[in-house]
N, C-alpha and C positions, 0 to 999 in steps of 0.2 A: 852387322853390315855397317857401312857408313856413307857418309851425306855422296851424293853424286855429285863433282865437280867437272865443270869442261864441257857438257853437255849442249851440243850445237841447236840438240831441239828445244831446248828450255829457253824462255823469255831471260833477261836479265833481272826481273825481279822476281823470280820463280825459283823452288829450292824443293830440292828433293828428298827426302827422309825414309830409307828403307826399313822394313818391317824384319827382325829375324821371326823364324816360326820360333812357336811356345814349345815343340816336342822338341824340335832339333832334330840330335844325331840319334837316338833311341827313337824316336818315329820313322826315320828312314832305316833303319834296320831292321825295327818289328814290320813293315811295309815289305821289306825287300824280302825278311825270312818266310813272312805268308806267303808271298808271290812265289815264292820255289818252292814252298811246298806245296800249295794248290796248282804248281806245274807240272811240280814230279806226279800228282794224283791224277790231272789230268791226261798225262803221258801214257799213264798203268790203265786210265779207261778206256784210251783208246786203242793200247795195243792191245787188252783184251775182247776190244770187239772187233779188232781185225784178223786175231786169232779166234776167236768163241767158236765153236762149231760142238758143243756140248746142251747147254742152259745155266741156270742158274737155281739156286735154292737157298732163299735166307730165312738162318733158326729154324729151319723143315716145315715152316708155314709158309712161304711165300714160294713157289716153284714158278720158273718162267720157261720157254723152251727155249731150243737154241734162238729162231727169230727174234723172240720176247726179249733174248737177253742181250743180245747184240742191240737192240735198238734204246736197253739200259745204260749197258756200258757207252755206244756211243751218245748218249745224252749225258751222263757223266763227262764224259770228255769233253763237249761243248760248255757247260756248265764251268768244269772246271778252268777253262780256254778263258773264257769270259772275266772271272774272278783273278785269273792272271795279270789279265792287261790292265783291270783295274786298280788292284793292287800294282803294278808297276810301273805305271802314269803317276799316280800318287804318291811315290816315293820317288819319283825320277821330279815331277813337279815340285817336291817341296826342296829338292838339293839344286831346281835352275831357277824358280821365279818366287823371291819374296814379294808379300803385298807392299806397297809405300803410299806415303803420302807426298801430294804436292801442293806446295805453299804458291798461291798465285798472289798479283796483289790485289784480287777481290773476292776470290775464293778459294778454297781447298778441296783436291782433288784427290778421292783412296781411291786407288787403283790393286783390284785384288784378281787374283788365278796369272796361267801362263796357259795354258791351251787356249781356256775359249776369256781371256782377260777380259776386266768388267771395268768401267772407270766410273764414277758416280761425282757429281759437277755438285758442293753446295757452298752459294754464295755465300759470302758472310752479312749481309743483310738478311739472309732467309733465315738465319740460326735464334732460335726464340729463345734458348736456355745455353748457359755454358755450365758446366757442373764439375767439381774436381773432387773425388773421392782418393782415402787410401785404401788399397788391398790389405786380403790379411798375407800377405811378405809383408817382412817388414821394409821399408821404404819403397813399395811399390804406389805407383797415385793415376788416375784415371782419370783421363780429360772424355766428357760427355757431352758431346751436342746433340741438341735437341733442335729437328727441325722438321715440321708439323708433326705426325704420327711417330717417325723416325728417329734413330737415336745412333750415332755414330760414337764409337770408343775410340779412345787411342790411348792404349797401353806404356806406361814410363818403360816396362821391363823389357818390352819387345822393341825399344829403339836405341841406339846406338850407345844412351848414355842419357844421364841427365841433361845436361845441355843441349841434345836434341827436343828432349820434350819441352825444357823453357822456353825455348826459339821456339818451338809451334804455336806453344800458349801465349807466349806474348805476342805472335804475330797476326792468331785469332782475336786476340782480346782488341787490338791498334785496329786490326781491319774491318770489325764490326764497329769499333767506336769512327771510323773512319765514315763508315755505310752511315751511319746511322745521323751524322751531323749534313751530311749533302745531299 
């Protein structure tokens, strides 16, 4: 993804830094492959308890009657209904709404989901620790804020490019030395 420009809701000192997902296109596919097949599962329990008029018997220990077994199969079906939408939300979420970060000029704002989106406000006064680590990729580097209990990441891999993560870090590192002297 890359920086947002033009943005009428942004401040003029305010910059946007989107987040790609770490799975990508192999998370939305094994997402979307589950979701079809615990739909097709759920499709086969429900027409079999709208047909059932027999019972059921699994491994010859477990016998149910006809009632018994229609109220299996349609709980399979609900079950499997359920595991649908969730797997399908999750794969439809991860291909419309990356998390991002927003660079204010006195704080930074992740903003993570698209259903129920969360945005979390930390000044840059409030930041007690900054921490840079590298991963084991090789040139991957991890910016760490630490702010009281709290620990916010921000992944070099997951942003557009090195250049994005230097403009974070230098803008975190400016606006807490900025907090910190007035």
């Amino acid at each position: 993804m890359t920086e947002t420009q033009g943005n009428p809701n942004l401040q003029d000192a305010e910059r946007e830094k989107c987040y790609r997902h770490e799975e990508g296109l192999w998370s939305r596919i094994g997402f979307s492959g589950f979701a079809i097949f615990i739909g097709m599962c759920a499709i086969a329990g429900g027409y079999a308890a709208w047909t059932n008029d027999r019972g059921l018997i699994i491994n010859g220990i477990i016998k149910m009657g006809p009632t018994t077994a229609t109220i299996f199969y349609a709980c399979s079906f609900v079950f499997g209904g359920v595991l649908f939408v969730l797997c399908a939300v999750t794969a439809f979420g991860r291909l419309v709404k990356p998390a991002s970060v927003v660079l204010g000029p006195d704080e930074i704002v992740f903003c993570n989901g698209w259903l129920f989106p969360k945005r979390e406000l930390v000044a840059f006064k409030s930041i007690q620790a900054i921490n840079e680590r590298l991963g084991n990729k090789v040139g991957t580097r991890y910016l760490i804020l630490t702010v009281g209990s709290r620990k916010f990441l921000i992944c070099e891999r997951l942003l557009s490019g090195p250049q994005a993560y230097d403009e974070i870090h230098a803008a975190i590192i400016a606006g807490r030395k900025n907090s910190q002297a007035s």
